[in-house]
FIPATOR-470835 format. One record per atom (N, C-alpha, C): residue number from 1; residue in one letter; chain; atom name; x, y, z. Coordinates in steps of 0.05 Angstrom, whole numbers, plus 5000, padded with zeros to 4 digits. Each point is the difference from the previous one (the first is absolute). Example, Ala and Ser with C-alpha at 12.3 -4.5 7.8 and 13.67 -1.06 7.14 Angstrom:
2
node num=1 residu=A chaine=A atome=N xx=5264 yy=4886 zz=5156
node num=1 residu=A chaine=A atome=CA xx=4982 yy=5024 zz=5000
node num=1 residu=A chaine=A atome=C xx=5018 yy=5024 zz=5000
node num=2 residu=S chaine=A atome=N xx=4993 yy=5021 zz=4986
node num=2 residu=S chaine=A atome=CA xx=5016 yy=5024 zz=5001
node num=2 residu=S chaine=A atome=C xx=4985 yy=5022 zz=5014
# end
This chain:
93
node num=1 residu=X chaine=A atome=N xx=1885 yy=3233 zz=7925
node num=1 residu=X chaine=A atome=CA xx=5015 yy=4982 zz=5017
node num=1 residu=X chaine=A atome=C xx=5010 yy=4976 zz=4983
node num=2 residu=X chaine=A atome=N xx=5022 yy=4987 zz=5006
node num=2 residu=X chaine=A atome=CA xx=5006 yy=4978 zz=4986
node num=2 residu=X chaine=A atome=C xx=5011 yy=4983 zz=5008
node num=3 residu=X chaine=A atome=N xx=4982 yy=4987 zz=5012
node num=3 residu=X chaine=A atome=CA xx=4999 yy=4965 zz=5010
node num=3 residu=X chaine=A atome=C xx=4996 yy=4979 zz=4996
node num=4 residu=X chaine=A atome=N xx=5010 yy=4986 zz=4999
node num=4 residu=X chaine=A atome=CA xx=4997 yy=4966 zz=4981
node num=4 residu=X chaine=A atome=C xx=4999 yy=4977 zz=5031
node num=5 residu=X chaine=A atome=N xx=4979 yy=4990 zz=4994
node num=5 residu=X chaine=A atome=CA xx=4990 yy=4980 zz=5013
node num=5 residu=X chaine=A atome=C xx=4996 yy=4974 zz=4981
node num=6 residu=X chaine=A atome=N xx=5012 yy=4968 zz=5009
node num=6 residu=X chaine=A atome=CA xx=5001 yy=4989 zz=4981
node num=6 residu=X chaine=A atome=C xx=5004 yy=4979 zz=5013
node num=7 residu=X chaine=A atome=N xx=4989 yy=4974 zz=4987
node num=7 residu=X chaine=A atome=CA xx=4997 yy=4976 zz=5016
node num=7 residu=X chaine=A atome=C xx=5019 yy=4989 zz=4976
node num=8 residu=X chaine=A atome=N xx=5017 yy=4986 zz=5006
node num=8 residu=X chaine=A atome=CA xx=5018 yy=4980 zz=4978
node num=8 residu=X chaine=A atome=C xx=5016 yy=4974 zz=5009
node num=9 residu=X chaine=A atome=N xx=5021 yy=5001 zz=4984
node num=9 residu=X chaine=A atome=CA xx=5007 yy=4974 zz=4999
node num=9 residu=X chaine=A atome=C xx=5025 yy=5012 zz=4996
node num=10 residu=X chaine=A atome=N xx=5027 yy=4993 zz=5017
node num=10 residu=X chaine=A atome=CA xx=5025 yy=5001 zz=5004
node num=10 residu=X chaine=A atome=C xx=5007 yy=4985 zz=4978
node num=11 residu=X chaine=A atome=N xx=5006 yy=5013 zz=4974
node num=11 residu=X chaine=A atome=CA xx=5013 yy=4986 zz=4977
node num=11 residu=X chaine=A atome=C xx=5024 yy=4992 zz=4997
node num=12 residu=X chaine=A atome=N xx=5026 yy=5022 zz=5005
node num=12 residu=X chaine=A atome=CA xx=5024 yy=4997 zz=5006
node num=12 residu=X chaine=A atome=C xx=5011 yy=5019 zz=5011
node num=13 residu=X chaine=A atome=N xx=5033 yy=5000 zz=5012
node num=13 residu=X chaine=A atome=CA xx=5001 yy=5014 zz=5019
node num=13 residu=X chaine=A atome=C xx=5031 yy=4997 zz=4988
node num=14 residu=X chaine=A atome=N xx=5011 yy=5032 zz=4992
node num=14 residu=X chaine=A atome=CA xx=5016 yy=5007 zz=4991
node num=14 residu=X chaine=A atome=C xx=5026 yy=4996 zz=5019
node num=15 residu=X chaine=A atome=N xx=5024 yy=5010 zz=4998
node num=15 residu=X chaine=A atome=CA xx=5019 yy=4995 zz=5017
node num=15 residu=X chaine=A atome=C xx=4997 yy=5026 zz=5020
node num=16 residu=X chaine=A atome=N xx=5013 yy=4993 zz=5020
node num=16 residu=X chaine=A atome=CA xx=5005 yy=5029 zz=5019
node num=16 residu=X chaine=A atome=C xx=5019 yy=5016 zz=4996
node num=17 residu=X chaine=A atome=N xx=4991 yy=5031 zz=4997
node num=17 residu=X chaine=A atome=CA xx=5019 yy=5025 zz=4997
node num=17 residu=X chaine=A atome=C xx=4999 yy=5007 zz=5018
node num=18 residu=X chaine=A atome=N xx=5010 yy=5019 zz=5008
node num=18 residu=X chaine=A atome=CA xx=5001 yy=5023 zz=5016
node num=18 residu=X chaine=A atome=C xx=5001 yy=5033 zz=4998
node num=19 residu=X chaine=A atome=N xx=4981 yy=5015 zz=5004
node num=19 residu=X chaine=A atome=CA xx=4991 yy=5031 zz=4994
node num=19 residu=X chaine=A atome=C xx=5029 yy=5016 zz=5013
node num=20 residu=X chaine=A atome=N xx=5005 yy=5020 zz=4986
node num=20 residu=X chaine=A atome=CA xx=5023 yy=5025 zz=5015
node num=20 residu=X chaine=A atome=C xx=5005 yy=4997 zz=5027
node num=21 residu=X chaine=A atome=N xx=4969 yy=5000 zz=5013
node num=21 residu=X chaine=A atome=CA xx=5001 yy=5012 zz=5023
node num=21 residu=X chaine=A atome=C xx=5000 yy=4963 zz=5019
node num=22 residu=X chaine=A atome=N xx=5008 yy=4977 zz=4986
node num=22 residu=X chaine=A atome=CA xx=5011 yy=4977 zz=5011
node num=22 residu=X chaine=A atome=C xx=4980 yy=4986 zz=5012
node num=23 residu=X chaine=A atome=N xx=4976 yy=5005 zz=4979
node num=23 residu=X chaine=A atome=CA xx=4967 yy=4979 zz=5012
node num=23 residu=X chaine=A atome=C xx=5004 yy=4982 zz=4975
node num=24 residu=X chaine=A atome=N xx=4993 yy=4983 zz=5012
node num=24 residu=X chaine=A atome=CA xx=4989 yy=4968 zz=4976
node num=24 residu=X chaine=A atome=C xx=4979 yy=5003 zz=4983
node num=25 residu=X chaine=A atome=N xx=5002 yy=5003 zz=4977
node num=25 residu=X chaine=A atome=CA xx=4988 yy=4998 zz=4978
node num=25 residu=X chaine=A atome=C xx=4994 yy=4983 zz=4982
node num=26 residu=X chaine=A atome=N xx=4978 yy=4985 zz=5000
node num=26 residu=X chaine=A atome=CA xx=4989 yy=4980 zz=4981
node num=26 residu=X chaine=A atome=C xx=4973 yy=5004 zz=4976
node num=27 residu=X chaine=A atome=N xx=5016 yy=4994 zz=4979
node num=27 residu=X chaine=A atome=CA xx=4984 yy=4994 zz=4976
node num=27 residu=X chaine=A atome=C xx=4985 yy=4980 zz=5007
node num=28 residu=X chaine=A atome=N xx=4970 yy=4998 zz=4984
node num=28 residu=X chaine=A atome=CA xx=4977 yy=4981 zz=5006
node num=28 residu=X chaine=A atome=C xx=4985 yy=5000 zz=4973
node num=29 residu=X chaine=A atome=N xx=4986 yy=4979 zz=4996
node num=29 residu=X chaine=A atome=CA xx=4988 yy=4992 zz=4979
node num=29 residu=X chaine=A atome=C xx=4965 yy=4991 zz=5011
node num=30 residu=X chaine=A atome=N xx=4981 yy=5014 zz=5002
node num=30 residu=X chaine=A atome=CA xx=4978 yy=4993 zz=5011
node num=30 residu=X chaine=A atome=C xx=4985 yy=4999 zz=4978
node num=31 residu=X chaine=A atome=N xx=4978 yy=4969 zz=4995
node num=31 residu=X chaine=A atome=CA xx=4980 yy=4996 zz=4984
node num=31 residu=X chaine=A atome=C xx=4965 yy=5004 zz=5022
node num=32 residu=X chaine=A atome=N xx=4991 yy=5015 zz=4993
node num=32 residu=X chaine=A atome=CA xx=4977 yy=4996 zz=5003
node num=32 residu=X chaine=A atome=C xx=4971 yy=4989 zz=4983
node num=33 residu=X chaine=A atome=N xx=4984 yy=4987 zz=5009
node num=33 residu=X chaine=A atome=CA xx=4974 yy=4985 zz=4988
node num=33 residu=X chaine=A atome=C xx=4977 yy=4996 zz=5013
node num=34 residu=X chaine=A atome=N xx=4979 yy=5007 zz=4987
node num=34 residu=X chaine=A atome=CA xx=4973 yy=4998 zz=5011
node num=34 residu=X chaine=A atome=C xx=4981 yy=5021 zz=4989
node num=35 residu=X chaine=A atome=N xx=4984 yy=5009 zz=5004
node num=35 residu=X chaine=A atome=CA xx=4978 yy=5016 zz=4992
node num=35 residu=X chaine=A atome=C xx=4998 yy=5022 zz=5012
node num=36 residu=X chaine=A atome=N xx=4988 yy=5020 zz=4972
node num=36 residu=X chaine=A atome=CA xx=4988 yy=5026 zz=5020
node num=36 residu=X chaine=A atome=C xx=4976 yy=5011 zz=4985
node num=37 residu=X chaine=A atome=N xx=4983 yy=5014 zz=5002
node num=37 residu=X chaine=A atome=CA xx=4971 yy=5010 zz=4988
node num=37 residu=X chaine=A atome=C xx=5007 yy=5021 zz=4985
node num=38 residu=X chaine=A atome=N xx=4999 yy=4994 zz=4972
node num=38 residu=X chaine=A atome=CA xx=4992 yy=5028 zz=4984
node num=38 residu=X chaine=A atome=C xx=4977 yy=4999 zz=4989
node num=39 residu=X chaine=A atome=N xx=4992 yy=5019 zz=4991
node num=39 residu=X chaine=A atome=CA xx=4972 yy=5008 zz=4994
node num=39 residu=X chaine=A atome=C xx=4980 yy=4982 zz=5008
node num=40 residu=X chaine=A atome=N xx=5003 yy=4998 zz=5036
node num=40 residu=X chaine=A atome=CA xx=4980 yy=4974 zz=5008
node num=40 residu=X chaine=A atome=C xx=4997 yy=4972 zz=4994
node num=41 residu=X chaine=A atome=N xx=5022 yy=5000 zz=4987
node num=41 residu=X chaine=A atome=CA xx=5005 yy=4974 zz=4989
node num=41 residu=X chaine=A atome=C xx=5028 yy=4986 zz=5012
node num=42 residu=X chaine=A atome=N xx=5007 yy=4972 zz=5011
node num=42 residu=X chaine=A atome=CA xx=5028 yy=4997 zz=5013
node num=42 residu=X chaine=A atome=C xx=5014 yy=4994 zz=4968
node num=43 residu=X chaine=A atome=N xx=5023 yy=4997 zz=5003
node num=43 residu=X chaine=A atome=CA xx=5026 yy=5003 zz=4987
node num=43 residu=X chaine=A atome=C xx=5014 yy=4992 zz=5014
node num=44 residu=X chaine=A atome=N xx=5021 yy=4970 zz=4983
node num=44 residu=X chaine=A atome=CA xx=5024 yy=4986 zz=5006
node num=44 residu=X chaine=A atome=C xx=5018 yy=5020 zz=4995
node num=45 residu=X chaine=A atome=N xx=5024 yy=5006 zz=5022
node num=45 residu=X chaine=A atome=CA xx=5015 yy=5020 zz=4997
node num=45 residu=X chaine=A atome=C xx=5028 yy=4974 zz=5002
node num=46 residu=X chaine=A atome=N xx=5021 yy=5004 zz=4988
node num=46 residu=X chaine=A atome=CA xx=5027 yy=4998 zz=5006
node num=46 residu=X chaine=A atome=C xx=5020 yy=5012 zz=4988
node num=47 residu=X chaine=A atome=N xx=5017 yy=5014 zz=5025
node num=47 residu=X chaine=A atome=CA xx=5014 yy=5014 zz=4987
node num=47 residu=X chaine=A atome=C xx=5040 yy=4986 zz=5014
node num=48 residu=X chaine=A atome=N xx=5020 yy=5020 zz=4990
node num=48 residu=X chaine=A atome=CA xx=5020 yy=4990 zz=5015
node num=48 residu=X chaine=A atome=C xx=5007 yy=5029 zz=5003
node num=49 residu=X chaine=A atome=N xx=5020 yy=5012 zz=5025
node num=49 residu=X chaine=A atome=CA xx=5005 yy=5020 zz=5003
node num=49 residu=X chaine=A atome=C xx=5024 yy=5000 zz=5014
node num=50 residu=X chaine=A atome=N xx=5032 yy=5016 zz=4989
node num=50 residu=X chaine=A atome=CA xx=5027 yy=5009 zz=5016
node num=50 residu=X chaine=A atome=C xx=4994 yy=5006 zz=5025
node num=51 residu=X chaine=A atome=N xx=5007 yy=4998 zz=5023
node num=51 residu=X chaine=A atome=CA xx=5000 yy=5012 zz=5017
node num=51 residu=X chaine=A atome=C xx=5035 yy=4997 zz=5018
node num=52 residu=X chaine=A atome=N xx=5001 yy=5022 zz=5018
node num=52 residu=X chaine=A atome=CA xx=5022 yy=4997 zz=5011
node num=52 residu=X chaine=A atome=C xx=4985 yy=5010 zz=5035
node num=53 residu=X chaine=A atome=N xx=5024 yy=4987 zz=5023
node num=53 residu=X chaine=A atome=CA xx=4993 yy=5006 zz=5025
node num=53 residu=X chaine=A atome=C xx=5026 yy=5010 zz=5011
node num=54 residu=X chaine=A atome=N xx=5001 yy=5015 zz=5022
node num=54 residu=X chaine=A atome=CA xx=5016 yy=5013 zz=5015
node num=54 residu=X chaine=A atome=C xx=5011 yy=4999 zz=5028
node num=55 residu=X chaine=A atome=N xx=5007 yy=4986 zz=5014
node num=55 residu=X chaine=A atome=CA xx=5011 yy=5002 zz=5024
node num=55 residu=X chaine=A atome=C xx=4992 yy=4979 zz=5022
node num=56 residu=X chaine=A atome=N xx=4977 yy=4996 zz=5011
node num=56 residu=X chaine=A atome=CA xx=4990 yy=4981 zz=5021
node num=56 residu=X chaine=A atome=C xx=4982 yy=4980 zz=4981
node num=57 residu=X chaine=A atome=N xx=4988 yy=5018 zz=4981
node num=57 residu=X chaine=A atome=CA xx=4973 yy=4989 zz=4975
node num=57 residu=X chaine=A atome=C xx=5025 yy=4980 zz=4992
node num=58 residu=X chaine=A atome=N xx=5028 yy=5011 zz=4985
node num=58 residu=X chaine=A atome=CA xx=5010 yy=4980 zz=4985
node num=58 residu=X chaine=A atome=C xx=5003 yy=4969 zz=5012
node num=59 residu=X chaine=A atome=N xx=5009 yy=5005 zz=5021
node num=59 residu=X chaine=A atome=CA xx=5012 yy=4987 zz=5023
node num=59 residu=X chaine=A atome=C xx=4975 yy=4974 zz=4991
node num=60 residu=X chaine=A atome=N xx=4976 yy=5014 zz=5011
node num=60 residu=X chaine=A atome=CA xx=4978 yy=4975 zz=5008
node num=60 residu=X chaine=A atome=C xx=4986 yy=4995 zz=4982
node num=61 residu=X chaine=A atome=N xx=4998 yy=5010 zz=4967
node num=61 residu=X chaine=A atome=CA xx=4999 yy=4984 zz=4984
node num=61 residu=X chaine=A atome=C xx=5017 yy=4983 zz=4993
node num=62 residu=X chaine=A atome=N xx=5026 yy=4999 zz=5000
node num=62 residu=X chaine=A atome=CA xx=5021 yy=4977 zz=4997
node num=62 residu=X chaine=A atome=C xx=4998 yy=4980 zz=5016
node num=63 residu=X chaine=A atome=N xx=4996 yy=5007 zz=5026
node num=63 residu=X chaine=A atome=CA xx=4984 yy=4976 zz=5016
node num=63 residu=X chaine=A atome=C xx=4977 yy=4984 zz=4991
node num=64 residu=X chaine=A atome=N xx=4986 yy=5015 zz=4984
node num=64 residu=X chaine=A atome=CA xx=4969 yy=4987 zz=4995
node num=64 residu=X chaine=A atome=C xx=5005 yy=4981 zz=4973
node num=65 residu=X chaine=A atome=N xx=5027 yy=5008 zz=4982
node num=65 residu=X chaine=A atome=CA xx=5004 yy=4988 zz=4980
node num=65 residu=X chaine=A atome=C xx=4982 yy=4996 zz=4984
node num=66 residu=X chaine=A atome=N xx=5003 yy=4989 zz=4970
node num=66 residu=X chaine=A atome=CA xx=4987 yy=4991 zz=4981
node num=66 residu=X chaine=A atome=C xx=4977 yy=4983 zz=4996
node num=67 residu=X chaine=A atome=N xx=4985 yy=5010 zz=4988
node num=67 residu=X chaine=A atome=CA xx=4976 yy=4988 zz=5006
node num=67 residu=X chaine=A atome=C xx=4967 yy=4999 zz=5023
node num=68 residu=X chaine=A atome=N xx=5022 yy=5026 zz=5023
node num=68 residu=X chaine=A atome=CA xx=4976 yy=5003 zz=5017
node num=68 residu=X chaine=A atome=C xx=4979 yy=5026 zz=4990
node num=69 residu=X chaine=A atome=N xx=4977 yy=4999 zz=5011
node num=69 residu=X chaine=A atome=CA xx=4974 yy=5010 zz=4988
node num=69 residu=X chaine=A atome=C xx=4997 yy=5019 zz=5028
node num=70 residu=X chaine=A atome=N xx=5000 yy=5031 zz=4993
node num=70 residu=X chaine=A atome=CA xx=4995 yy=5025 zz=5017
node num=70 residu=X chaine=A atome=C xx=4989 yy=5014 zz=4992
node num=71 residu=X chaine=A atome=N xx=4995 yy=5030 zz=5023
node num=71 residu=X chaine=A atome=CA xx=4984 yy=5017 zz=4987
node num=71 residu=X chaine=A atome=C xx=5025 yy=5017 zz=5006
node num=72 residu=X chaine=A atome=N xx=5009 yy=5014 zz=4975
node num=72 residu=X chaine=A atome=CA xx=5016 yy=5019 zz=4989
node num=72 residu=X chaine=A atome=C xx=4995 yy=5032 zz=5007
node num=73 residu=X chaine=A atome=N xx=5018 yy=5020 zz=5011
node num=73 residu=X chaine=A atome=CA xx=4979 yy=5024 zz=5007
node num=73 residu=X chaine=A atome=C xx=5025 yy=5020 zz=4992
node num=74 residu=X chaine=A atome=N xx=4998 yy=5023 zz=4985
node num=74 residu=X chaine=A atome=CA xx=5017 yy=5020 zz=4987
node num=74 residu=X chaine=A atome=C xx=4989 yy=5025 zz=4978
node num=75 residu=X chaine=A atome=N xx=5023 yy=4997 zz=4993
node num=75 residu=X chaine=A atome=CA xx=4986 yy=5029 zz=4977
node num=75 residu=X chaine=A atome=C xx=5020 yy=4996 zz=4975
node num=76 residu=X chaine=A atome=N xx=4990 yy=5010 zz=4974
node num=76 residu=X chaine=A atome=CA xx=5020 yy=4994 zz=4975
node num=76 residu=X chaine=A atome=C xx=5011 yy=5023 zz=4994
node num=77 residu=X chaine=A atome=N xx=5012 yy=4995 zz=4986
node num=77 residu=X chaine=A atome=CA xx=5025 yy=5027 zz=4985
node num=77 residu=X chaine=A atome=C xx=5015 yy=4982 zz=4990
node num=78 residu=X chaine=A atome=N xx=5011 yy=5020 zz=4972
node num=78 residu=X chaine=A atome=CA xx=5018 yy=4998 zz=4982
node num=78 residu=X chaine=A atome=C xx=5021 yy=4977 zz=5001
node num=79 residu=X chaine=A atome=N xx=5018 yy=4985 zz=4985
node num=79 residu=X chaine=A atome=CA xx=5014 yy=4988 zz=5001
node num=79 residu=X chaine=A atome=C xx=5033 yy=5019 zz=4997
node num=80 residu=X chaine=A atome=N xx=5018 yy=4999 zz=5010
node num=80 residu=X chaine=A atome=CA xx=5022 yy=5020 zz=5000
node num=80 residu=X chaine=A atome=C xx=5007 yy=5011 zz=4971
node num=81 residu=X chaine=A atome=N xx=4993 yy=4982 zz=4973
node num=81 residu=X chaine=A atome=CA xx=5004 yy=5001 zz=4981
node num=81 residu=X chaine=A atome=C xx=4987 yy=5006 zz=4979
node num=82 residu=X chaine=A atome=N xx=4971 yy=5016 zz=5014
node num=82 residu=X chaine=A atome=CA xx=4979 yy=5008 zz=4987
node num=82 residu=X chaine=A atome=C xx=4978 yy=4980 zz=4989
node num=83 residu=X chaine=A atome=N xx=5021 yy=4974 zz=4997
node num=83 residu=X chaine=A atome=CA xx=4982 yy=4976 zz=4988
node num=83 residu=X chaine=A atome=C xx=4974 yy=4992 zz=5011
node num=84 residu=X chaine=A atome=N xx=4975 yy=5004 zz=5001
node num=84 residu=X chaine=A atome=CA xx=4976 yy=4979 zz=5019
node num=84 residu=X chaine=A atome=C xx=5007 yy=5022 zz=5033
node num=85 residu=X chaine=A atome=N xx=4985 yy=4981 zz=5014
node num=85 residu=X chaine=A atome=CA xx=4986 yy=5002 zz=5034
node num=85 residu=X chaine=A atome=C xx=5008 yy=4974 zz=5021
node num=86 residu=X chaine=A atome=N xx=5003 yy=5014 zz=5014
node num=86 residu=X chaine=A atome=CA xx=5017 yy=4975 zz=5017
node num=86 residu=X chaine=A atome=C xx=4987 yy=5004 zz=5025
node num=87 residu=X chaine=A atome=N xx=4987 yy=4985 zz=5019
node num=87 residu=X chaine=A atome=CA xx=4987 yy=4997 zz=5021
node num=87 residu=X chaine=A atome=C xx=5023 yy=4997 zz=5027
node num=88 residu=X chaine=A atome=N xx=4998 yy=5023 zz=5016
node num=88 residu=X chaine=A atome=CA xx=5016 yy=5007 zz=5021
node num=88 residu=X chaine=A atome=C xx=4979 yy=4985 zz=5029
node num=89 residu=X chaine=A atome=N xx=5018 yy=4969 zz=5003
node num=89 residu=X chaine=A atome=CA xx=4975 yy=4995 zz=5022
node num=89 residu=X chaine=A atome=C xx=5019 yy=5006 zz=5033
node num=90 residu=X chaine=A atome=N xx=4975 yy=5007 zz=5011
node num=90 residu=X chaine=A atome=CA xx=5007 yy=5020 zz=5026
node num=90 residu=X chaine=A atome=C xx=4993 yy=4973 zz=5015
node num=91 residu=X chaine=A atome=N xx=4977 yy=4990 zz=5002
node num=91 residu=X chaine=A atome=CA xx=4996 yy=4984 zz=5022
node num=91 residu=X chaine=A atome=C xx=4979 yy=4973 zz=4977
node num=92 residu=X chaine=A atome=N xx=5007 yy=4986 zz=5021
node num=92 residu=X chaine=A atome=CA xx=4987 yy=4964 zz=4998
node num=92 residu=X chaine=A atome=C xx=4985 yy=4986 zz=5024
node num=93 residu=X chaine=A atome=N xx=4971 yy=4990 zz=4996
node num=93 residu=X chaine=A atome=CA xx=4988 yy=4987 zz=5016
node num=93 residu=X chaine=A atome=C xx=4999 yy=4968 zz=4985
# end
């Protein structure tokens, strides 16, 4: 299965495209920070990660703008250009 769950930080928020089939498409820039347990031990994690949204998702992150703090919910795959992983977010709490 491949699901990405992810609490972050609305970094930036690319301009709006639009897909073939005439849905809104937005590029996104999400930083996440905080801790997680490896070998029983916690660990400062920060990372930054591409992400793009699609249709109602784009809509209401552009509403939420820069700088607001969510929990991110999707799955990754390829970037069109083979380059890296790009986080496809489906939905936002």
């Amino acid at each position: 299965m491949n699901q990405l769950i992810l609490q972050a930080t609305l970094l930036e928020l690319g301009l709006v495209r639009y897909t073939p089939a005439g849905l809104m498409a937005l590029d996104l820039g999400l930083k996440h920070e905080g801790q997680a347990l490896e070998a029983g031990r916690p660990r400062k994690v920060s990372m930054e990660i591409k992400a793009v949204a699609i249709g109602e998702t784009a809509k209401r992150l552009q509403a939420l703008g820069v700088g607001a703090e969510a929990r991110f919910s999707g799955f990754l795959t390829n970037q069109r250009n083979g380059r890296g992983t790009i986080f496809h977010v489906t939905a936002v709490d």
